[in-house]
N, C-alpha and C positions, 0 to 999 in steps of 0.2 A: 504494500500500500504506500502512496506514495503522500509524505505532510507535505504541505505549503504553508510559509509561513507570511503570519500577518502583514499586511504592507506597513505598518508601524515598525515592523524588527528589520526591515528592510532601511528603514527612515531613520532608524537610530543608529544602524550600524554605517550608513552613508556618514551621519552627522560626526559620527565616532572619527571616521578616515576625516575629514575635512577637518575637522579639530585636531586628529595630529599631524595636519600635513600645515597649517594654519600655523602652530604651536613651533612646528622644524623649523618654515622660513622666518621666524622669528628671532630665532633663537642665534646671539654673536659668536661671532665665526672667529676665532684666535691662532693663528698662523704660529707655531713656534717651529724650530730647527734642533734638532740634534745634534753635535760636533762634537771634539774632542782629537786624542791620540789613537793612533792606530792600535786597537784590538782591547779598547775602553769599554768596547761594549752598545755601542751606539743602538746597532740594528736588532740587538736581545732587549736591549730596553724600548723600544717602538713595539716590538713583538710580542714583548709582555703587556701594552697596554693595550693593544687591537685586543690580546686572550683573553685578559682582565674583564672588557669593557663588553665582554661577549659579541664582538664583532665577525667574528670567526665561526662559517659556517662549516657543518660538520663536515659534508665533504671535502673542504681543504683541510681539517684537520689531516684526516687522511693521508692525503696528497704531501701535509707536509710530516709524518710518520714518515712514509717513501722517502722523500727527499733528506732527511733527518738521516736517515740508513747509509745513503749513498754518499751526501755531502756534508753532514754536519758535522761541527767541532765539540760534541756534547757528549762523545761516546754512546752508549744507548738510550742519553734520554733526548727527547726532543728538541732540535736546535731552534729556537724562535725567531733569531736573526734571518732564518733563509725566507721568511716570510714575506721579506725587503727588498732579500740580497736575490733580484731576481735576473743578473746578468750570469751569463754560465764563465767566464771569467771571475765573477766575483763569487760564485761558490766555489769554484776549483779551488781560489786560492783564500776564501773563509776573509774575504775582505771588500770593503766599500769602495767601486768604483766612482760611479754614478750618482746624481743626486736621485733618491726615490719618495715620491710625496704618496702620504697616506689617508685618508679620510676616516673621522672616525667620530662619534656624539656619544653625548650623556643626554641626561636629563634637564641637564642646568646650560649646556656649554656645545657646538660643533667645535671640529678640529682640522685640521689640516696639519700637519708634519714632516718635516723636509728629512730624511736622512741619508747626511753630506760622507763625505771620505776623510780620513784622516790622514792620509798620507800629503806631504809637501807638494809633490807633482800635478796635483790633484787642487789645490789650493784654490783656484779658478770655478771651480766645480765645487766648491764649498761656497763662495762667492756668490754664484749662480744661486743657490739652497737660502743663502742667508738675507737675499735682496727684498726677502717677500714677508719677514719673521717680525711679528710682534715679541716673540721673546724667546732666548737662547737657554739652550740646558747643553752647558758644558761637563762631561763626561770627566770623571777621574776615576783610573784606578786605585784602588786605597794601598798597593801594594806598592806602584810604586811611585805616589804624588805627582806632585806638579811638572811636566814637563816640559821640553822646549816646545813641542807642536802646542800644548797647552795655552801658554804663553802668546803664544805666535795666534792661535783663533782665539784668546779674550782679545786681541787687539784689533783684530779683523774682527770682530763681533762689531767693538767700541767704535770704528771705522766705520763698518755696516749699518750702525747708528740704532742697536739694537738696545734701551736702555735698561730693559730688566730679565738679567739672568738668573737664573737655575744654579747652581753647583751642585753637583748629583755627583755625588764618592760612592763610586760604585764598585759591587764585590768585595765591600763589608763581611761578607761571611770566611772570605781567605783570609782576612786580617782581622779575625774573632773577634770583629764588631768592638773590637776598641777604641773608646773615646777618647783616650788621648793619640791615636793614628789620627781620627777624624779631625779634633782641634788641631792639631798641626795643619795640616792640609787647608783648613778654612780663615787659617790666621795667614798662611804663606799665600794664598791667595788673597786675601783683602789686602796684604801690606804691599801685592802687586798691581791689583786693579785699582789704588785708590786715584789713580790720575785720570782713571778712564771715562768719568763723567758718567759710569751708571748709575740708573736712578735706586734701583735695589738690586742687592744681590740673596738670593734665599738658597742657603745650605741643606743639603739631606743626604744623609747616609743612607746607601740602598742596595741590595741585591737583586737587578736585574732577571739572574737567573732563576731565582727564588721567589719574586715577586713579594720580597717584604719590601716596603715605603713606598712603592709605585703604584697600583690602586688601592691596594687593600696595608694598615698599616702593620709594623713589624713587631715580634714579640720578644727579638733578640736583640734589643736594644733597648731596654726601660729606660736609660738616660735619655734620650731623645722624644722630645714630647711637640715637636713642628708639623708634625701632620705630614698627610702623604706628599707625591708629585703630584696626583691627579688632582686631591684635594688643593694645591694652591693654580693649578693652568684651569680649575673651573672659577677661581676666583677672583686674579689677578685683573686690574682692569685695562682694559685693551679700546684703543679709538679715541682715547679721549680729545686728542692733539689735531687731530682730522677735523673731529664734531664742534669745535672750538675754531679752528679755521677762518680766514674770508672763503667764502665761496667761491670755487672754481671749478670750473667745466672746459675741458676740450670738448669742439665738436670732432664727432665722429663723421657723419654726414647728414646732407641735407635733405630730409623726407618731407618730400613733395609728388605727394600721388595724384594728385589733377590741380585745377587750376584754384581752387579753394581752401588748399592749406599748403603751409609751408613750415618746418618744426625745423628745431637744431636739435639733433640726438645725441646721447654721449652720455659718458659715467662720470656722477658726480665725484671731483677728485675730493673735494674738502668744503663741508660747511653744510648751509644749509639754503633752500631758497624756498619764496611762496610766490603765488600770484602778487603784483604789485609792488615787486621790489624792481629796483632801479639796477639795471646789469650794464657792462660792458664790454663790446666785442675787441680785442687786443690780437693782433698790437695795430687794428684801422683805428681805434677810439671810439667807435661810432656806439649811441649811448640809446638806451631802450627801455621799455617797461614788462615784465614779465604777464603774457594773458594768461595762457593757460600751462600747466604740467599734465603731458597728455606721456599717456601707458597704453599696453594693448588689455589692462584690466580695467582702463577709465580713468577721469582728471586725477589727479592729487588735491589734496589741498597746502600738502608743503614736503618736500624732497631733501635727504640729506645723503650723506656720504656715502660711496660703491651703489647707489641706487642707478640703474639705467632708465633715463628719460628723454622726451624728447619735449625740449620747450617753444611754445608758441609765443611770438614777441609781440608788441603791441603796434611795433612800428615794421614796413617793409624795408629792413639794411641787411646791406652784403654781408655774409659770414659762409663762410667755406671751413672743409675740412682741414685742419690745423690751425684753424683759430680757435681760439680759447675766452668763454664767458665768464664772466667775472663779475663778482660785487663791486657797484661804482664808486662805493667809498674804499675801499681796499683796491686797486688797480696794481698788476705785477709791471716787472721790469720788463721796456723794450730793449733789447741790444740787437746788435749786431756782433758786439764779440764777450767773451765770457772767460772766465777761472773757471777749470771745472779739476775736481780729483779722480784719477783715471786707475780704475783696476784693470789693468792689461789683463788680457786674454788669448789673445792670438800668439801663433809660434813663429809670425814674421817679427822683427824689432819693429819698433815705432820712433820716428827721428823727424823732428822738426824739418817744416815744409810736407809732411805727408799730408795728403787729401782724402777723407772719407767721410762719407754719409753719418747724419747725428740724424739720430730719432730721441724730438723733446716733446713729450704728450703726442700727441696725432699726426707732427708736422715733422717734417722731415727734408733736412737742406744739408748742402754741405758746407762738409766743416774743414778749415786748413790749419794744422798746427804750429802756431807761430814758434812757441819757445817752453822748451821743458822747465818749471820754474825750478822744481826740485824735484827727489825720489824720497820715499818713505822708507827709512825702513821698519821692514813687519815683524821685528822682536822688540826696535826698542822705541816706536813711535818719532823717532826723531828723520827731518829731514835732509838730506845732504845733496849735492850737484849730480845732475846726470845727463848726457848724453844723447842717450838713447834706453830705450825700454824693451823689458824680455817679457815673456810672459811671466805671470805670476806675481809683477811690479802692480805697485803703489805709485803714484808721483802724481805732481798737481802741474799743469798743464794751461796756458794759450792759447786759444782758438778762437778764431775768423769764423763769421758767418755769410754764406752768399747771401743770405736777407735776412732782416729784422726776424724776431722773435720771441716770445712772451713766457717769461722766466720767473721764479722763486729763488732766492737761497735754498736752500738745503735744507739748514738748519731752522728755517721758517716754515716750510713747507715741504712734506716726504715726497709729496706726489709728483708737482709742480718743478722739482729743482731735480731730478731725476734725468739720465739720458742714458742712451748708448750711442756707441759708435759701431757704424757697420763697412765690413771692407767693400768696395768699388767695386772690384772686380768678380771675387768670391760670393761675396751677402752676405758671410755669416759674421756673425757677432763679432766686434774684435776688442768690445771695452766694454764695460760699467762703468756710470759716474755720478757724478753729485755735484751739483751748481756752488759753486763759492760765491760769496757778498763780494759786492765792490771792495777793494782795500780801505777806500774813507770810508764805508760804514762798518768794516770787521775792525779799523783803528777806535772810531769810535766808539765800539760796542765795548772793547777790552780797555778802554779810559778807565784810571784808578774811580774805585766805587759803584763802576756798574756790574751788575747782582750776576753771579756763576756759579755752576757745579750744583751738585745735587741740593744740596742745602737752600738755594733760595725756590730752586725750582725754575728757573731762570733758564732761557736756552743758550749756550756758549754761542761765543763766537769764532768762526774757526781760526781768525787770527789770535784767539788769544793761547793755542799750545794744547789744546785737545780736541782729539782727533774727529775728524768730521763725519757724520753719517749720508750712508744710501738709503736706502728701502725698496719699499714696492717698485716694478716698472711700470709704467702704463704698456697696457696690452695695446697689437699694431691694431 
């Protein structure tokens, strides 16, 4: 015999899906990265929190039992790294090539996950992983502390403009969970990142492999009462510097389906907008009133950050793809030439007079390199003369623009001061960067008495000696 059920349980069970699908795209999206020294443990700690977080559906258990057999470094029990580690290079040899991004939610929190390589070679490809991180969990072994690669990604984190890190001592249980291994390691680290301009740094001793501190807390450690990893990445607050923002918008293109509407479409890079605020198109100037925020779900009544929209203006002016919207009391820099700090990529050198394509938000011109100002270096943040650039280089850099263009600081704006550089010939990627302030305004910013470093909550300036960040790229 066959039941039918009520058209009510059908109604409830509908309502049930629409309220958690309602609930998901609600819910903040916090981008962190993994890093560390080679064989720290990165990809068993991603691995254990997908297993934790019941993300992991039985048949890959399975699949990775199999794989665990063949490739793992775990002897008979389950390797959780390979869960990541999904290039056959990087299982043969039980290490991170590649960056691999992982998806994953709670109840409180969505996630996204970069896990980078630790090897120096690779450094670029950590770069890559770190450009998109609201916040870093640097990787230590407890056996054997702080070291050079350690060193070398806190600084490239601080570079990367990532202000709140993780310390995650992991593999606690090879070092019998001793608190004076852990205080060591958390004081040799604070006594080296204190220049680094993070905003917090939070300590946790953890077993990876064990999965004590990482979702679930640990019971081999009663001296440690900080709570888990997952309990502080559900809690930590992420966006706020964005949501706080002037508004800006590249347009992406111009949606114009018959002769009756005309929209600029594009993801809000920072801030917020409503009907009836006062925008303007950069770097024309040309100044307008916001009519409508239209979506393929219906108007808005007000749009804020990573939102994709397309805005209706109240007046008919030129805007094309690579211009950029903006709050009219907030207006960015037009230039034609810029400081920007250049994470080399590519395996040609880079030498003053070279010519390649910059992509800044949607627009894309070329750039000529006037003059290498200096190199970084990435152990000891200090800058020195260079020549010419290898891959793997830091240096802050001169460049020409063949036209105007509508620019942030960096350290005013993640989105908006953000670029790459792409080769001519090849296309492929050849830099990551980060817009620098004029020199009179980085002088003036580091003038005795104006407010720095974590303590006022102030944003440095990058002339004044710590180190400048990247972030997010705009997607092409």
């Amino acid at each position: 015999m066959t039941v039918h059920q009520a058209p009510t349980a059908f109604a409830d069970r509908a309502a049930g899906y629409a309220a958690f699908l309602t609930a998901h795209r609600n819910k903040a999206v916090l981008r962190f990265i993994a890093c560390g020294s080679v064989d720290d443990g990165k990809s068993t700690l991603i691995g254990r929190l997908l297993h934790d977080t019941k993300q992991i559906f039985d048949d890959q258990i399975s699949a990775l039992q199999r794989d665990s057999r063949k490739h793992g470094t775990q002897g008979a029990e389950v390797d959780l790294a390979l869960l990541v580690d999904g290039l056959q290079a990087e299982r043969e040899q039980g290490i991170t090539i590649d960056v691999a991004y992982r998806f994953f939610s709670t109840d409180r929190r969505s996630f996204i996950v970069a896990d980078t390589p630790g090897h120096e070679q690779y450094t670029r490809n950590m770069a890559t992983g770190a450009s998109t991180a609201d916040v870093a969990v640097i990787l230590v072994d407890a056996r054997q502390g702080l070291t050079r690669q350690t060193r070398r990604h806190a600084l490239l984190v601080s570079n990367l403009g990532i202000r709140r890190v993780v310390l995650a001592v992991n593999k606690m249980d090879l070092a019998g969970w001793a608190q004076g291994t852990f205080d060591g390691i958390v004081s040799g680290f604070s006594d080296f990142a204190r220049g680094l301009n993070f905003a917090e740094v939070k300590a946790i001793p953890l077993s990876a492999k064990n999965g004590d501190n990482v979702v679930d807390a640990g019971v081999a450690a009663p001296w440690y009462t900080g709570g888990t990893l997952l309990h502080y990445l559900e809690t930590v607050p992420v966006h706020a510097e964005a949501l706080n923002a002037p508004f800006r918008m590249a347009v992406q293109w111009v949606n114009r389906p018959n002769s009756e509407f005309r929209g600029y479409s594009g993801r809000i890079a920072s801030g917020r907008v409503r009907p009836g605020d006062s925008v303007t198109v950069q770097p024309s100037g040309r100044t307008s009133t916001v009519a409508r925020i239209y979506t393929a779900d219906g108007d808005l009544p007000e749009a804020g950050e990573d939102e994709s929209v397309t805005l209706v203006l109240a007046d008919q002016i030129d805007a094309s793809r690579g211009q950029v919207i903006v709050a009219t009391g907030a207006p960015m820099r037009v230039t034609e030439t810029l400081d920007a700090r250049l994470f080399w990529a590519a395996e040609t050198d880079l030498a003053p007079g070279a010519s390649l394509f910059a992509k800044i938000g949607t627009a894309t011109v070329t750039a000529t390199v006037e003059r290498i100002v200096s190199r970084i270096d990435p152990e000891t943040g200090k800058p020195g003369p260079a020549e010419r650039l290898s891959a793997n280089d830091i240096a802050d850099v001169a460049l020409r623009l063949d036209r105007p263009v509508a620019v942030d600081a960096y350290a005013e704006n993640r989105e908006t001061g953000s670029l790459i550089l792409i080769d001519r010939e090849t296309t492929d990627t050849a830099a990551l960067g980060l817009v620098l302030a004029p020199k009179a305004e980085a002088a003036q910013a580091a003038t005795p008495g104006a407010a720095t470093g974590a303590a006022t909550g102030a944003k440095p300036a990058e002339g004044a000696g710590i180190l400048a960040r990247l972030g997010r790229l705009f997607g092409r």
